[in-house]
N, CA, C and O of each residue as an XYZ file, in Angstrom:
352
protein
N      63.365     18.416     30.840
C      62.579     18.715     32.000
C      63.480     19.263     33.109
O      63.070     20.176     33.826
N      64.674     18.741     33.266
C      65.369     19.192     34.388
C      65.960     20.552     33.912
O      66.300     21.348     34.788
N      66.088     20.833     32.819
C      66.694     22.027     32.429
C      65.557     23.214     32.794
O      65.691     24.299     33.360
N      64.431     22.569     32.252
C      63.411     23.963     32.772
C      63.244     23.887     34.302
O      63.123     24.980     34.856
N      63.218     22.890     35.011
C      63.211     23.231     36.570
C      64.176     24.248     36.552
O      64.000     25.459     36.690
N      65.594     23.400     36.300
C      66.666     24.445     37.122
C      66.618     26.033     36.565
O      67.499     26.758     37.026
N      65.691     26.629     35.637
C      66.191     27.636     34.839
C      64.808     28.242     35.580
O      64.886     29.461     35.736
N      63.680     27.699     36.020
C      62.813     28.145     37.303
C      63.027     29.173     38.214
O      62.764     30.352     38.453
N      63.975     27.619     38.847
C      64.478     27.991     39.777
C      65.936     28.892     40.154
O      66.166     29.374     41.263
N      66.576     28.960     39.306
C      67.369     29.892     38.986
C      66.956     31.062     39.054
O      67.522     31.673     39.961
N      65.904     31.912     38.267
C      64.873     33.001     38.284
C      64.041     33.424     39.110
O      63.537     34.542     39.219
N      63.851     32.150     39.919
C      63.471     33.164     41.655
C      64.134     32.998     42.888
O      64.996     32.162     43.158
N      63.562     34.035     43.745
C      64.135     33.958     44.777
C      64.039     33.033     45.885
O      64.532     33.139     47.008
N      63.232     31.981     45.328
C      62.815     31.183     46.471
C      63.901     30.342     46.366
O      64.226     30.088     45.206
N      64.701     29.725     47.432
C      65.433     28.694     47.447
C      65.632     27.156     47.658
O      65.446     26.912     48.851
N      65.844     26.376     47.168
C      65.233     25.059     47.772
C      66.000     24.495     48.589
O      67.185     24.668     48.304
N      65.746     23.657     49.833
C      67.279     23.269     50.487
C      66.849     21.632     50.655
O      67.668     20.845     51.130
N      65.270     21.107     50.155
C      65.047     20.148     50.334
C      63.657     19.780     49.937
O      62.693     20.545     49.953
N      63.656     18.441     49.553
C      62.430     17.962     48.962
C      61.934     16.966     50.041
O      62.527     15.902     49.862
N      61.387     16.918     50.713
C      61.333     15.901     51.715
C      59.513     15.213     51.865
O      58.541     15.715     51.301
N      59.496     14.247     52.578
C      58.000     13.544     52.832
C      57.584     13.168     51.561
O      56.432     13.519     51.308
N      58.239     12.487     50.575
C      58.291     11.852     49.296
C      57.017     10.750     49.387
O      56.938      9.994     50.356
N      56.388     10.733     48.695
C      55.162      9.125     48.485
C      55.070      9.026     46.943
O      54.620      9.905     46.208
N      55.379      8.271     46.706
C      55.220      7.519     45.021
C      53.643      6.886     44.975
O      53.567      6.021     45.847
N      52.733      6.994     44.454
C      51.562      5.943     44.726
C      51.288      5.381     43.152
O      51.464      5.930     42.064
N      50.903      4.365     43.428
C      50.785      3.205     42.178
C      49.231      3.889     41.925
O      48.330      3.820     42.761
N      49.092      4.678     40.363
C      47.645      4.537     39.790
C      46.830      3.482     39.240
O      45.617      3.688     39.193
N      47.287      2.387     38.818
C      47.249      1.570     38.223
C      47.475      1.145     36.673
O      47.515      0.043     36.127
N      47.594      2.368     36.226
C      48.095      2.659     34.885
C      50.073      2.669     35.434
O      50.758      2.957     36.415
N      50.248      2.099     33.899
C      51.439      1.380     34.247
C      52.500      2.690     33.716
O      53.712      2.841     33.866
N      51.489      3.514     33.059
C      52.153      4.268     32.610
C      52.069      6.060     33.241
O      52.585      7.104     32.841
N      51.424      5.822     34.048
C      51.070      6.952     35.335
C      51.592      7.123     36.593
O      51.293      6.084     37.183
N      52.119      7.741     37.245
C      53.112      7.777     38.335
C      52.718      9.201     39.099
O      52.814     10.242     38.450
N      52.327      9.233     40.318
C      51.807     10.372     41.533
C      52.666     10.150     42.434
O      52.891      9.111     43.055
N      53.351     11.585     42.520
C      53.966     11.897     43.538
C      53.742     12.659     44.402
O      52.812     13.289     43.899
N      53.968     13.244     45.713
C      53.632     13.955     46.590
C      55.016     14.389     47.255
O      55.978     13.623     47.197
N      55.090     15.446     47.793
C      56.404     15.717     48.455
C      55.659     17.128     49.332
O      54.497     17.453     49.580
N      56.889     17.663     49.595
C      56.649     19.037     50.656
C      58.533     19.073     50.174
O      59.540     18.366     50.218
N      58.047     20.469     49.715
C      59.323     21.541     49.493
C      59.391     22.574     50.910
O      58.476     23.095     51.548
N      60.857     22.617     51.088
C      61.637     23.502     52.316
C      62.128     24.413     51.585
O      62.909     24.045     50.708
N      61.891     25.551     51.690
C      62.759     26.425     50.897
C      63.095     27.296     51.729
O      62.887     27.168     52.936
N      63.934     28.788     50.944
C      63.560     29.965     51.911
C      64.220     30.706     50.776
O      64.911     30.439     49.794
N      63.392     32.351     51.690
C      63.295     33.332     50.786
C      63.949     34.523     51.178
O      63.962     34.456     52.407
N      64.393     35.369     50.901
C      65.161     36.152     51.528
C      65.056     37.266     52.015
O      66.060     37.950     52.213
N      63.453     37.826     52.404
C      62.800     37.973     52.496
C      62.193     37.580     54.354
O      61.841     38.305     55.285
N      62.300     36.397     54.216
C      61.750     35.800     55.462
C      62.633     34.680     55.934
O      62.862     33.631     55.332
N      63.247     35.190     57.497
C      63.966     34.354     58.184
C      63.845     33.140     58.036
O      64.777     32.474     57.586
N      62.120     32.344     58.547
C      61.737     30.953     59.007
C      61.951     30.067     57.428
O      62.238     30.734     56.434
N      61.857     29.210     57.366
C      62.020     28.349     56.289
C      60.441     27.908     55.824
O      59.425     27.780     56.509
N      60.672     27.733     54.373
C      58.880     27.670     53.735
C      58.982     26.499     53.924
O      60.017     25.859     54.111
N      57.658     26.047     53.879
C      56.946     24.762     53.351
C      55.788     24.682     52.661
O      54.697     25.011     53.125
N      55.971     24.268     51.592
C      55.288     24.391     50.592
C      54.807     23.004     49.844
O      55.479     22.562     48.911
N      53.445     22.244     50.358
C      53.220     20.821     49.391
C      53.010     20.897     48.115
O      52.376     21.854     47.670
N      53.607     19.689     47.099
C      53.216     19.669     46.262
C      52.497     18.118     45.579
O      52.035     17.294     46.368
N      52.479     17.925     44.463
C      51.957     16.992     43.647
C      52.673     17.110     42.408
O      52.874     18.227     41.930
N      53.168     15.833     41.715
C      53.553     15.927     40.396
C      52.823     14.455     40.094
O      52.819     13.470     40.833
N      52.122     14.630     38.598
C      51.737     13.634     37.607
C      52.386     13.576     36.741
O      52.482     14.584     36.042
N      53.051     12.500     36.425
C      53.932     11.849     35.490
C      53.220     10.714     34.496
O      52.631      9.731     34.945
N      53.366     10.999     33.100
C      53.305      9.741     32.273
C      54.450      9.666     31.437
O      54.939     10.409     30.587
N      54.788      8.369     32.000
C      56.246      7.805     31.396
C      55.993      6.698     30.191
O      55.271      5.704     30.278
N      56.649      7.053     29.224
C      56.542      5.990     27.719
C      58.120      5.969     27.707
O      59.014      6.773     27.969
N      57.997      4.172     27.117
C      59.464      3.797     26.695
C      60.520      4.509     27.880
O      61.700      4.722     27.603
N      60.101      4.747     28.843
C      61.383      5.146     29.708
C      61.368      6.920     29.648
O      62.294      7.444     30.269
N      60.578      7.680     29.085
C      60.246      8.761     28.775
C      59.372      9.955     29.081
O      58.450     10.247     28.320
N      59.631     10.652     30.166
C      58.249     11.546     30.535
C      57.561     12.164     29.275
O      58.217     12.796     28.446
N      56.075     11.937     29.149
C      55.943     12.484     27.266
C      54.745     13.103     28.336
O      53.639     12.853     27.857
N      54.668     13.650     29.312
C      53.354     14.104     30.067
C      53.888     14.597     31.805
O      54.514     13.994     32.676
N      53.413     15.661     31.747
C      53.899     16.237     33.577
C      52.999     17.249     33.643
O      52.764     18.165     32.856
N      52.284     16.805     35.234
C      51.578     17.967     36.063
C      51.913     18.421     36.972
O      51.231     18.060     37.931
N      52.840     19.233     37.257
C      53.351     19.802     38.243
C      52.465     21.130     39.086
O      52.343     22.239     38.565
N      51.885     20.778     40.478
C      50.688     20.816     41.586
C      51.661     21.290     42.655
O      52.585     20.544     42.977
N      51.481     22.738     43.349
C      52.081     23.458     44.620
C      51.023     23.938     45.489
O      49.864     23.845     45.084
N      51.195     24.298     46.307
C      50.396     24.864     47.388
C      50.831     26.715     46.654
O      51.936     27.091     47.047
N      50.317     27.435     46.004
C      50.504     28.521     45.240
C      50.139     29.809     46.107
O      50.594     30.953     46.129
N      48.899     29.004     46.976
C      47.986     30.265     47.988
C      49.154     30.254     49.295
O      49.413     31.306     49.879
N      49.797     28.990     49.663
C      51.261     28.801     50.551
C      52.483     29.766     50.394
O      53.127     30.121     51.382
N      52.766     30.155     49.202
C      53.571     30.649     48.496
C      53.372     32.263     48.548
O      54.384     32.927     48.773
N      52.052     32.982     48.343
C      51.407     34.363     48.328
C      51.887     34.432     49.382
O      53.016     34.881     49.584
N      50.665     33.746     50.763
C      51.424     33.921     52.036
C      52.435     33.964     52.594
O      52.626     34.881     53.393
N      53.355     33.053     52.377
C      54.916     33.089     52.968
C      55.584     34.547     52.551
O      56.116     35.123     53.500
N      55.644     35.299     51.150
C      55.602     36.440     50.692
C      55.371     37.443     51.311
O      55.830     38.569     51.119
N      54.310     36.930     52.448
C      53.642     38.978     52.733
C      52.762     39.089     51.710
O      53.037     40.233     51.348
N      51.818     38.689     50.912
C      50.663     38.567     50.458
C      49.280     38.453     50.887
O      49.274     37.437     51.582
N      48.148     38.914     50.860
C      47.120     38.607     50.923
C      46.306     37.495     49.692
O      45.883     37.833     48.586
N      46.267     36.064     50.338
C      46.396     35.049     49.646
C      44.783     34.756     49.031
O      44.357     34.070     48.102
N      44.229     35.523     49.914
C      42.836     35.801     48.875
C      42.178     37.065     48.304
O      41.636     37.812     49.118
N      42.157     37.423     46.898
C      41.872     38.341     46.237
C      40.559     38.672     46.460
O      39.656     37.844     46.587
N      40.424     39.943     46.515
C      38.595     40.373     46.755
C      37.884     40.894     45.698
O      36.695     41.180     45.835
């Protein structure tokens, strides 16, 4: 899993300088794990620094992610770009 992040993120231009506003929340499944964060990045492209929320769903076995939903703000992302973030 960390190999395909970094090989992601390697491949674009967006940069990360921080993962910040972290919340872990208990689903009640012991084997389910929700996270929330807000990514800082920047692009090179655009002076100001992004922010971009996300969401990741995790199911962990034996100590093992065997399941991941990885959730961004995507329409955040068009925009920060110079995009028109809704298609007509």
């Amino acid at each position: 899993m960390r190999a395909g992040y970094r090989a992601v993120r390697g491949a674009s231009a967006v940069r990360v300088s921080e993962v910040a506003e972290v919340a872990v929340y208990d689903t009640g499944d012991p084997e389910v794990v929700v996270g929330e964060h807000v990514v800082v990045a920047a692009l090179p492209s655009r002076p100001a620094a992004l922010t971009l929320p996300g969401l990741l769903v995790l199911r962990v076995r034996d100590g093992l992610v065997v399941h991941c939903r990885d959730y961004m703000d995507g329409l955040g992302l068009v925009g920060a770009r110079g995009g028109d973030a809704v298609s007509r």
